[in-house]
Structures are given as structure tokens and as C-alpha cells.
KELOKE-318142 format. One record per residue (C-alpha): residue number from 1; chain; x, y, z; residue in one letter. Coordinates in pm, 1 decimal. Layout:
<fivexs>
> pos_unit_u_v_w_code
> NUM_A_X_Y_Z_A
...
</fivexs>
This chain:
<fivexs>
> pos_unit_u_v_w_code
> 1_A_-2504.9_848.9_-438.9_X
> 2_A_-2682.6_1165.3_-291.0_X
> 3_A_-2494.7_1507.9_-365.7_X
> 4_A_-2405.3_1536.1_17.1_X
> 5_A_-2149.7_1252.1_-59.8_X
> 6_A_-1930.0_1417.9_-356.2_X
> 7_A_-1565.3_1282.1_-352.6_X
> 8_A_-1353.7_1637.5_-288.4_X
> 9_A_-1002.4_1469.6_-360.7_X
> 10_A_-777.1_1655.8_-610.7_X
> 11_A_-597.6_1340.6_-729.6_X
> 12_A_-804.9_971.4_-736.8_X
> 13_A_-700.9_707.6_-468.3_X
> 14_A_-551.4_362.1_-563.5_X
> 15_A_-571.2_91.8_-356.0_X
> 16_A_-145.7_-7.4_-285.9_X
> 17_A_-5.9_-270.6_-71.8_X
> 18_A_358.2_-224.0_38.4_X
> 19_A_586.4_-187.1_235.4_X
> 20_A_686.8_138.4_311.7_X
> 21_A_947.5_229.4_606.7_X
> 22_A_953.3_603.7_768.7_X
> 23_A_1195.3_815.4_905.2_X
> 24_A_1093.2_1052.1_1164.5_X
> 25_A_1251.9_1208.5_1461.9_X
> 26_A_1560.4_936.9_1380.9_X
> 27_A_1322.0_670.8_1462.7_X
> 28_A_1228.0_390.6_1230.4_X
> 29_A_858.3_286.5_1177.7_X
> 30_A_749.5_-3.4_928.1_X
> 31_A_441.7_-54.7_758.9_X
> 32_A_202.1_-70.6_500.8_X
> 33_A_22.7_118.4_257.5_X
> 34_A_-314.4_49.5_193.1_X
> 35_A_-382.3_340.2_-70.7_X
> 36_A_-202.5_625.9_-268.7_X
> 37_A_-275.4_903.0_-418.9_X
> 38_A_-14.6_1175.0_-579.3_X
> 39_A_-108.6_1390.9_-293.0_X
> 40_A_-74.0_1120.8_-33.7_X
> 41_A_-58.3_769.1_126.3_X
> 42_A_-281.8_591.3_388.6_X
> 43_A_-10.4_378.4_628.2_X
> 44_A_-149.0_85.0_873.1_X
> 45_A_101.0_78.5_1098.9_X
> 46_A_152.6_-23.4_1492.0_X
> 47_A_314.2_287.2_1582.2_X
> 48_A_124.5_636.3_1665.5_X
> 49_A_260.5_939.9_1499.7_X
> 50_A_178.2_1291.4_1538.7_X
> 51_A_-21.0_1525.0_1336.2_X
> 52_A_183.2_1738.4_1129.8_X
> 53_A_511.9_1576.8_1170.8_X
> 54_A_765.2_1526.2_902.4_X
> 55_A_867.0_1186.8_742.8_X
> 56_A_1068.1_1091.7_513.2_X
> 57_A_937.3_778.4_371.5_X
> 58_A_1106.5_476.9_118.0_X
> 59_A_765.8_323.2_-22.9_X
> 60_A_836.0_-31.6_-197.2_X
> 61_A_790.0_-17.3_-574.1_X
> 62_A_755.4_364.9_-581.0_X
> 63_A_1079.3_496.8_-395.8_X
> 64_A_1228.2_775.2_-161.4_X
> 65_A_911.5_1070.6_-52.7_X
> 66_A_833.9_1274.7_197.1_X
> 67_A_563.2_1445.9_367.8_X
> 68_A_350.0_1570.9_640.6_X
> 69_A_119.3_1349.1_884.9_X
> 70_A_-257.7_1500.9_853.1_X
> 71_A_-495.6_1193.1_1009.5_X
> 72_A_-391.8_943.1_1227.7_X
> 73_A_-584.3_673.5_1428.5_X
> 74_A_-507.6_355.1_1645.5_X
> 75_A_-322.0_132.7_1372.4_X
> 76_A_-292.5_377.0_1043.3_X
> 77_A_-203.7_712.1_966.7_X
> 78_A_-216.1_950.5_627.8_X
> 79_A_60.8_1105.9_509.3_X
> 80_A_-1.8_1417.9_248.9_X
> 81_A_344.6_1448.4_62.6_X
> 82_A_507.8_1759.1_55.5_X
> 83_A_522.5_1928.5_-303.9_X
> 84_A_872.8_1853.0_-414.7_X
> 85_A_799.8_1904.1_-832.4_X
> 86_A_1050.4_1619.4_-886.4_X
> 87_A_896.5_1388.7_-635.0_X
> 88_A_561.2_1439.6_-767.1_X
> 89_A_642.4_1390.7_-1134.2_X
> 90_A_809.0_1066.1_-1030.1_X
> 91_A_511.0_964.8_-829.5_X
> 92_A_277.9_1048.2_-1132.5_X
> 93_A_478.1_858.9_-1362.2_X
> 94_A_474.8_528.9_-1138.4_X
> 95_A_97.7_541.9_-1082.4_X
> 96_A_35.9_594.0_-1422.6_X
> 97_A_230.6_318.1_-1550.6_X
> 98_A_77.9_69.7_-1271.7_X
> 99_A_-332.6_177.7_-1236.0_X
> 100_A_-417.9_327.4_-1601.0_X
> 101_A_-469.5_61.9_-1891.9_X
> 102_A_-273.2_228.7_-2244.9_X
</fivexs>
């Protein structure tokens, strides 16, 4: 891998499939995750949100989190959570328990 390529994420990416259904604007949007990270999720879904609007977000397995919308395209979106300490620790916790070996 050539140094032009160096991976600049603060926390590592897991690859995560489930359901996760958002809140935004009272409208209801289901669909999938197909990574996490404890700064964010990557969402396939149908629906075409905004950048930089709010959700609030119940991901299956992990729970209740919210967040802001920073990339979208034509069937998935990223969602960088917001930094809610007890959200985060939660988060940490979960992925912990499920990707890292004792």
C-alpha cells in the first residue's frame, strides 16, 4: 500500500449488518448498516437524506444514537454520531464485546 493511501480514521471500521430505523424531520426511514465505527455508521437505504441533518437512529443489536448526516449517495448514506459521552461509552462497550477476541 503506497503512503498516498494511509487510512485517516480516528476509530477502525467494522463491517455490521442491521437493521437500523431513523427518525428525522418526523419521518421514518428503514435500513441497513453495512459498517460502524464509534464515530459513525454507513446506512444503505432507499431514501435520500440531506447533508448535515439530524437523526435519531435505533440500530438493531446496539440501541438508541444519534447523529449528523456527512456523505450521502443514491442508496446509502453516513451518519457521524454526535458526541453524547454516554452514547459513546455504550457504543464502545458493544463493539468491543462483538469485534475484539479476549
Amino acid at each position: 500500500m503506497s503512503d498516498d493511501h494511509i487510512e485517516k480514521r480516528r476509530y477502525p471500521r467494522h463491517e455490521l449488518h442491521k437493521s437500523v430505523r431513523i427518525e428525522i424531520d418526523g419521518e421514518v426511514v428503514v435500513g441497513e448498516t453495512s459498517d460502524i465505527s464509534q464515530g459513525g455508521v454507513s446506512i444503505h437505504a432507499e431514501n435520500h437524506l440531506s447533508n448535515d441533518a439530524f437523526v435519531h437512529m435505533h440500530i438493531e443489536t446496539i440501541g438508541e444514537m444519534t447523529g449528523h448526516v456527512v456523505r450521502t449517495s443514491n442508496d446509502s448514506f453516513a451518519v457521524r454520531f454526535d458526541p453524547v459521552e454516554e452514547e459513546r461509552l455504550r457504543l464502545a462497550k458493544h463493539l468491543k464485546s462483538m469485534f475484539e477476541k479476549d
